[in-house]
C-alpha positions in Angstrom: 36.2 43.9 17.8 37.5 46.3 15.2 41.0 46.5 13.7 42.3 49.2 15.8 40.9 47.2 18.7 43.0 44.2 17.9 46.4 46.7 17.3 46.0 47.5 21.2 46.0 43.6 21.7 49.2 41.9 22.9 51.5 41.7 20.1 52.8 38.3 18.7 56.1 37.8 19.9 55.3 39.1 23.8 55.9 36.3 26.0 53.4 34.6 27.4 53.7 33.0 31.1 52.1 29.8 31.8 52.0 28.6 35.7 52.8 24.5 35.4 54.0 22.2 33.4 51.3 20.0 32.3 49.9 18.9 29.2 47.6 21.2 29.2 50.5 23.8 29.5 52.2 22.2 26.5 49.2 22.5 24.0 48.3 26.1 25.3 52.3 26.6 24.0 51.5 24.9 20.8 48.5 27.2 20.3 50.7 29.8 21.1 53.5 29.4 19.1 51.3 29.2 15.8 49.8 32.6 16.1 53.3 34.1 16.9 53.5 34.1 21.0 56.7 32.6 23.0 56.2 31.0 25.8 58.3 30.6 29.2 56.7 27.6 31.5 57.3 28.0 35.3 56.9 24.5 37.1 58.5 23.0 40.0 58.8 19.9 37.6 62.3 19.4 35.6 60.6 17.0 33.0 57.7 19.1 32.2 56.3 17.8 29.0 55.3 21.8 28.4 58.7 23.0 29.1 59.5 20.5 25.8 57.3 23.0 23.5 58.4 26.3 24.9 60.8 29.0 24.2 61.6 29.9 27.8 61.7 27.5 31.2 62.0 28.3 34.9 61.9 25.2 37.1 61.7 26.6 41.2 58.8 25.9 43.4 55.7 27.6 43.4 56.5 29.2 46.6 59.8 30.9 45.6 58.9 34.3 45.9 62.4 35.5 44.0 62.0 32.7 40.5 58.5 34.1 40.6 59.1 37.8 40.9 61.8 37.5 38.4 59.2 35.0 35.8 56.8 37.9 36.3 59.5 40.2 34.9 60.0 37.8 31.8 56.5 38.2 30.8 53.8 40.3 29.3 50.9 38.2 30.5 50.9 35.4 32.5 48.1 32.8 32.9 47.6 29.0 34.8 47.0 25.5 33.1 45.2 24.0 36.1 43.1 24.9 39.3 45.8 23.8 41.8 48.1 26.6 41.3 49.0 28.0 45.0 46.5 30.9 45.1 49.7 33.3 47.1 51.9 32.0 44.1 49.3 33.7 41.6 49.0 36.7 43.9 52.9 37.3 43.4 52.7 37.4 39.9 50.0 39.1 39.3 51.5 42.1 41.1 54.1 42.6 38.0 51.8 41.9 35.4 48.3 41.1 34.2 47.2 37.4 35.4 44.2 35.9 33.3 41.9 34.7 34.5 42.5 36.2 37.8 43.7 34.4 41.0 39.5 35.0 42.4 38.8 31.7 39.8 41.3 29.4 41.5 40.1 30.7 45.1 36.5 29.3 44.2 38.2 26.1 42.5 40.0 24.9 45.1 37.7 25.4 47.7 34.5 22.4 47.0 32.1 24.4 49.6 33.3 28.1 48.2 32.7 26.4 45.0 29.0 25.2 45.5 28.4 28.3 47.4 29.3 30.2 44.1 27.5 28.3 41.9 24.3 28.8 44.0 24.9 32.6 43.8 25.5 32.4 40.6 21.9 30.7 39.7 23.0 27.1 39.5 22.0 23.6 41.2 24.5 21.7 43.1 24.5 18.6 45.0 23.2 18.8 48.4 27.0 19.0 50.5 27.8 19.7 54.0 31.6 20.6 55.4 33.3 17.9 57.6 36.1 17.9 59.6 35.2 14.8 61.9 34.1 11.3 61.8 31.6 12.6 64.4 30.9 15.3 61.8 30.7 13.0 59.1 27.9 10.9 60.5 26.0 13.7 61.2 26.1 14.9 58.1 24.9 11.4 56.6 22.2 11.8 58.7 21.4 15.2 57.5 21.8 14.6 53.9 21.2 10.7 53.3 23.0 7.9 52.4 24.3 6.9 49.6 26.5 9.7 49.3 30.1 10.9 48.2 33.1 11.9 50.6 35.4 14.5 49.0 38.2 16.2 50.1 37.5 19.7 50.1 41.1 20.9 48.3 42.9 18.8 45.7 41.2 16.1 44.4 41.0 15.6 40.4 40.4 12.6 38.1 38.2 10.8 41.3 41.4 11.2 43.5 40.4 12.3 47.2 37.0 10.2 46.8 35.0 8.1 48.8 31.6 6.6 48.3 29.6 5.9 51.1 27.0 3.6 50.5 25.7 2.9 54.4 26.3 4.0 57.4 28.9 0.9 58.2 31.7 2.7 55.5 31.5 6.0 57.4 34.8 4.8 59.9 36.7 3.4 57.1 35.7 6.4 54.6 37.2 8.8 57.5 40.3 6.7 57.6 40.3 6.7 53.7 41.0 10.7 53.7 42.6 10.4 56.6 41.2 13.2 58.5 41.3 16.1 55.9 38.6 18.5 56.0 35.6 17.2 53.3 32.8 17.8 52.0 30.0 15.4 52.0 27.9 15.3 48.5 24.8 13.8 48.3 24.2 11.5 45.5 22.4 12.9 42.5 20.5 10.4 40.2 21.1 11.9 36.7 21.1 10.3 33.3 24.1 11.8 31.8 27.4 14.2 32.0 28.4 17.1 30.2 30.9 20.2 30.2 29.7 23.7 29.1 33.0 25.3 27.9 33.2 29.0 26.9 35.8 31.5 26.3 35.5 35.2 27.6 37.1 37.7 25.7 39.0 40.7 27.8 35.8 43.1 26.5 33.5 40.7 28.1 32.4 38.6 24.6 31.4 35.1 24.9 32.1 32.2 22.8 30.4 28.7 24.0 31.5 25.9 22.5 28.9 22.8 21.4 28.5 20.8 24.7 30.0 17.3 24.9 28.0 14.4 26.4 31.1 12.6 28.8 31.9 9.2 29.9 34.3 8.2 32.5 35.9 4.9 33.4 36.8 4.8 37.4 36.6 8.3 37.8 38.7 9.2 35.0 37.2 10.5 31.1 37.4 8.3 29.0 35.2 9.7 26.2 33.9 13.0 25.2 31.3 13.1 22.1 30.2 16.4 20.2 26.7 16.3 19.4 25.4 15.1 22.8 22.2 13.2 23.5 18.7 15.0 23.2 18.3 14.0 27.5 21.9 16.2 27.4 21.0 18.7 24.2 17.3 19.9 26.4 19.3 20.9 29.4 22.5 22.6 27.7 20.9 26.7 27.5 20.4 26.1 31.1 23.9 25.2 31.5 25.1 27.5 29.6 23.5 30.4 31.6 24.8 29.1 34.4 27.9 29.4 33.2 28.5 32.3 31.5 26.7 34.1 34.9 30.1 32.1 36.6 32.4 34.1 34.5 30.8 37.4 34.5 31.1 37.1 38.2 34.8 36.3 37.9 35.6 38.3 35.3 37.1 36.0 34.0 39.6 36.0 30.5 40.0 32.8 28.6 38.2 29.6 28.7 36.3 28.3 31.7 34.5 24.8 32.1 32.2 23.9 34.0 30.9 20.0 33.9 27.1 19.5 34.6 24.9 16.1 35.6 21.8 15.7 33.4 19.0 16.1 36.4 15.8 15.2 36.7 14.7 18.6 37.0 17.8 20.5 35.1 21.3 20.8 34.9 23.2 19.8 38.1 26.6 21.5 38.8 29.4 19.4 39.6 32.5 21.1 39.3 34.1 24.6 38.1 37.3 24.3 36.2 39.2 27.9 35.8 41.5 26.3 32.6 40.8 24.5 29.3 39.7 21.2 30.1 40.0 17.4 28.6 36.3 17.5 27.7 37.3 20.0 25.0 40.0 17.9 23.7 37.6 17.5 20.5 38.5 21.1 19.5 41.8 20.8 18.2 39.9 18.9 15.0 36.5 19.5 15.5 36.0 23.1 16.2 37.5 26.0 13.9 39.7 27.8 16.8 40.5 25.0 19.3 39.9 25.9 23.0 43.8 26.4 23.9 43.5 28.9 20.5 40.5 30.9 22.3 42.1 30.8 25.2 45.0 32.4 23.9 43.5 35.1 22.5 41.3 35.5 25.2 44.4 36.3 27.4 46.5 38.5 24.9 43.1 40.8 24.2 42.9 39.3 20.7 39.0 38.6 19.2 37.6 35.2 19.8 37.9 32.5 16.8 34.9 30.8 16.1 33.8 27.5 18.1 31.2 26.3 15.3 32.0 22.4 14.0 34.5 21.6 11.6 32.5 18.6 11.1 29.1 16.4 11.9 30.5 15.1 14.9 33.3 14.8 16.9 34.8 12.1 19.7 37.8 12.4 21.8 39.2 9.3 23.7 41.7 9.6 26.3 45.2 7.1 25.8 45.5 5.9 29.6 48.2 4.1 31.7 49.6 1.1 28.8 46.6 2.2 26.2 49.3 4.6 25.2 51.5 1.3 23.7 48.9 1.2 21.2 50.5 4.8 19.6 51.1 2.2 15.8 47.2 1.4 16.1 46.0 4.6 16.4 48.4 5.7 13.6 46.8 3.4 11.4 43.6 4.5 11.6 43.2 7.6 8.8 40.3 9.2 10.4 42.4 9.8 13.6 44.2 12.5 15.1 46.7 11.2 17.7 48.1 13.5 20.5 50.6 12.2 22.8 52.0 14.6 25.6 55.6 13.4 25.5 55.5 11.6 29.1 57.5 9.2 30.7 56.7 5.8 31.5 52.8 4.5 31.4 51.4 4.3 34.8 47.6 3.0 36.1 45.3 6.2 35.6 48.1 8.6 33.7 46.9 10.3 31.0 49.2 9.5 28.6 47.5 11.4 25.0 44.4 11.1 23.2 43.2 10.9 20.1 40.1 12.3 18.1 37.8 11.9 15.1 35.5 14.2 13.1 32.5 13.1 10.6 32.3 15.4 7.9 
């Protein structure tokens, strides 16, 4: 991108709108902030931990057609810190101003079937799923597809919320009862070896930037740990991956940085899930890459060049402070090596993310 390219970029000191009040939100901000943007956070949430970083708040619901209209107004680009974003919320918006990525990525990402269905069109392996919307439906499809196999709720589930495991044919009553009569998706169980997230950033002119592909562990369907360089089993299977993934956001046409998390398969790179935002498997970046993934996405959303994703360092972990692990804040500040991150929430609870922390070898 040449110099007068970047002059026709959004400007720092535009205002940048972020759609909820995460912690994602509040490190986008951060990025933000440092290379001259404001920020105005529009949650439903009054203690949103992003709305603690930012120059601008609006706290209404995501259906308030007027606080949005009039967020829209406040802002010279607007874009979304996760997939669960009402997709007529970012349709409203986007009719005042530009809205990156655009509202088609969280159509795909809430919908588990649409999602697979993409991903097949777009060259990639997925589970083998079927849509369910009875218990009678339900054991025909565990017929169909074999036990064991995974019940998920077709909208809404994150961090291995709105999931059942079937392991026989006797769980399939209680497993209905569990999602209590939601329309699902049944998943067939993939054997693989490992897991790992393929995260790029796409540039408004269509350039690519791929980060280095972390190897991920998690601990009852949560991460716990996300390590930069990943296995060789995880390493052979990642330019597969990360065809699949930039044909994803070429699809999309998509701006800013998109993630999508793989199984290491016997016979290649399985798709599990599409993720239209930065994502905790990238955590590492904020030390271990030279532009973080909340930087790239920044600039991928103001028109601004991509900075680079190479490693600041050997290696790089990132482990993820949940529920009371987050007590421990002294511990990890006596550790020199580490880089501690805590998102300003309330009170610990089971399962909340609460920070993390991350190391680089040189």
């Amino acid at each position: 991108m040449s110099v007068s390219e970047v002059n026709r970029a959004l400007p720092p000191g535009s205002v940048i709108g972020i759609l909820g009040g995460g912690q994602l939100g509040r490190m986008l901000a951060v990025s933000a902030t440092q290379l001259g943007y404001n920020c105005h956070i529009y949650a439903p949430e009054e203690n949103s931990v992003a709305a603690g970083v930012a120059q601008h708040f609006t706290c209404a619901a995501y259906d308030d057609t007027a606080a949005l209209e009039a967020f829209a107004r406040a802002c010279d680009v607007i874009t979304y810190e996760f997939e669960n974003v009402p997709v007529e919320c970012a349709k409203i918006v986007a009719r005042h101003v530009p809205l990156r990525p655009g509202y088609k990525a969280l159509e795909v990402a809430q919908d588990r079937a649409e999602e697979k269905e993409f991903a097949r069109a777009s060259g990639g392996v997925t589970a083998d799923f079927a849509l369910v919307g009875s218990e009678d439906e339900l054991r025909a499809a565990a017929a169909e597809i074999g036990l064991p196999a995974i019940l998920k709720t077709n909208r809404f589930g994150y961090d291995g919320k709105g999931q059942v495991r079937l392991k026989s044919a006797d769980d399939i009553a209680a497993a209905w009862h569990a999602v209590a009569g939601q329309p699902c998706v049944l998943e067939g169980f993939v054997d693989f070896a490992a897991e790992f997230s393929v995260i790029l950033a796409r540039a408004l002119d269509g350039t690519i930037a791929t980060y280095d592909s972390a190897e991920n562990v998690h601990e009852n369907g949560i991460l716990a740990l996300s390590t930069v360089p990943a296995s060789d089993a995880v390493l052979r299977q990642i330019p597969a991956a990360r065809d699949i993934a930039a044909k994803i956001a070429q699809r999309l046409d998509y701006v800013g940085v998109l993630t999508c998390e793989f199984f290491v398969g016997t016979g290649g790179p399985v798709l599990n899930e599409i993720a239209p935002r930065v994502h905790n498997s990238g955590h590492w970046s904020m030390e271990g890459a030279v532009a973080s993934q909340f930087e790239n996405h920044i600039r991928g959303v103001c028109g601004l060049p991509l900075g680079s994703t190479a490693l600041t360092g050997t290696r790089a972990e990132m482990r993820n402070i949940i529920g009371d692990a987050a007590n421990d804040w002294a511990n990890y500040l006596a550790d020199p090596d580490c880089h501690l991150h805590l998102y300003g929430k309330g009170e610990p609870r089971e399962g909340r993310k609460m920070g993390h922390a991350t190391w680089v070898a040189k």
